[in-house]
N, C-alpha and C positions, 0 to 999 in steps of 0.2 A: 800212124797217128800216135804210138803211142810213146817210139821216139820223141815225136813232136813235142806231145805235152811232157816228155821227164825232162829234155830240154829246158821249157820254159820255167818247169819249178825250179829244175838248177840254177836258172838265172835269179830267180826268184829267193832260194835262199840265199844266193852271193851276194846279195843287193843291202842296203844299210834300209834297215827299216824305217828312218825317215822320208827315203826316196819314195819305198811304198805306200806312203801314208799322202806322201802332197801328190803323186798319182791318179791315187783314190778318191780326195779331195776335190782333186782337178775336177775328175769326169764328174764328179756330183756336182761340181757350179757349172760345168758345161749342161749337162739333163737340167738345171734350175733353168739356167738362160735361155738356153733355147725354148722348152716346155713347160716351163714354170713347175710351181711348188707340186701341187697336187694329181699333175700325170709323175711329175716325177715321183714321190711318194708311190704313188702305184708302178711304176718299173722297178722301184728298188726292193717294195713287194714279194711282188710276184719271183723277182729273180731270187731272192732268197728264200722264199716259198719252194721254187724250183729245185736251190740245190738241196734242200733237206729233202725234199721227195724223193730227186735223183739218186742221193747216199742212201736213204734206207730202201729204196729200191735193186740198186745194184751193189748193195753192201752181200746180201745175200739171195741166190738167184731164187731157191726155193720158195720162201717169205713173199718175193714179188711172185712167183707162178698160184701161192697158196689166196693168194690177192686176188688174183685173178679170176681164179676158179671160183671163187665168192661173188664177184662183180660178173662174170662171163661164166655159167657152170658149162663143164663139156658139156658136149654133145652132137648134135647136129655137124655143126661147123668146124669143131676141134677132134 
């Protein structure tokens, strides 16, 4: 997997940042047309929501277990 994704960054940096941008673009008038404004507004959301949780989640492992233990305290089940 993780070949996978150093792959795609690599492409990703090779690439002219124009390319990345009407890309980006694209799939945003694709989610309008299909879904219109306002589910789309909520996928672009939430996905962005998602990846700052995911970063400061797996940025440090501890931080997310210290999270948790607050949300879930051991015991019983852990």
């Amino acid at each position: 997997m993780e070949q996978f994704i150093s792959k795609i960054l690599e492409k990703i940096t090779n690439t002219k940042p124009g390319i990345i941008c009407a890309a980006g673009f694209f799939a945003v008038a694709l989610l309008l047309c299909i879904f219109g404004f306002w589910k789309t507004l909520f996928i672009i959301t939430f996905t962005v929501v998602g990846f700052f949780v995911g970063a400061f989640a797996f940025s440090d492992f501890s931080k997310f277990k210290k999270f948790l233990d607050r949300i879930l305290p051991p015991g019983r089940f852990r």
